[in-house]
N, C-alpha and C positions, 0 to 999 in steps of 0.2 A: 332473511328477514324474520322479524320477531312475528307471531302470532299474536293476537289478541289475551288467547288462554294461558302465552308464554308471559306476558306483560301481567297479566294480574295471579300469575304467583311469584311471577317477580315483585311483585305489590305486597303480596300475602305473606310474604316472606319475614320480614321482619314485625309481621303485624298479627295477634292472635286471632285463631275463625272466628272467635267471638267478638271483635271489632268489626270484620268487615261481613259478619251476617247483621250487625246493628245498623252497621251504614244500608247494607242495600236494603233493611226491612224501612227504613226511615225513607229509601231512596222508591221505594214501590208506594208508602203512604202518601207521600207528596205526590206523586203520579196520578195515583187513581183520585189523590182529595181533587186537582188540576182540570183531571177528567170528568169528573161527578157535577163540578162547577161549572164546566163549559159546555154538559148536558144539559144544566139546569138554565143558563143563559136562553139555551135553544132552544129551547121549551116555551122560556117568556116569552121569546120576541115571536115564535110563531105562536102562539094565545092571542099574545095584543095586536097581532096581526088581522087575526081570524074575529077580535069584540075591540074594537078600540078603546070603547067606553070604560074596559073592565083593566086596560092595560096598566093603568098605577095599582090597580090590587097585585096584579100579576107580578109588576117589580117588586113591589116589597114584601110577596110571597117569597122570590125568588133570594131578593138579599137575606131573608129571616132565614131560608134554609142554605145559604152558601153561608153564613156564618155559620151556622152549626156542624155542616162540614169541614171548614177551615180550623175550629175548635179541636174536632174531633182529630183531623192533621196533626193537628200540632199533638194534642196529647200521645198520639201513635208515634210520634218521632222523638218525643221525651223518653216513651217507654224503652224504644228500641235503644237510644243514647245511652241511657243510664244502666240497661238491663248488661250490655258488655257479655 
């Protein structure tokens, strides 16, 4: 049976490291942007939990900073694509 480690330089194989360190630095930025975003969720909802009164500032605290994460994804995932 193939290993894991055997399948991705079987992968690598025909592809330069500098392709496929692009993809996983792209494939770690979407991750942690995904992550950052679902911190930031969890934060709102227990805030508007804790003041209800206060829980629409909360939300569009939280979209104001999950776009500028989402932003910042994406620029990290250009960089990594085009840097090759």
């Amino acid at each position: 049976m193939l290993t894991l480690s055997t399948i991705l330089l079987q992968a690598a194989a025909g592809l330069s490291l500098g392709k496929v360190g692009a993809a996983l630095g792209a494939a770690v930025a979407a991750f942690a942007a995904a992550f950052g975003i679902g911190k930031i969720g969890q934060a709102s909802l227990e805030a508007g939990a804790r003041q209800p009164e206060q829980a629409g500032h909360y939300r569009m605290t939280a979209i104001i900073v999950s776009a500028l994460i989402e932003g910042a994804c994406l620029f990290a995932i250009a960089v990594c694509l085009i840097a090759k």
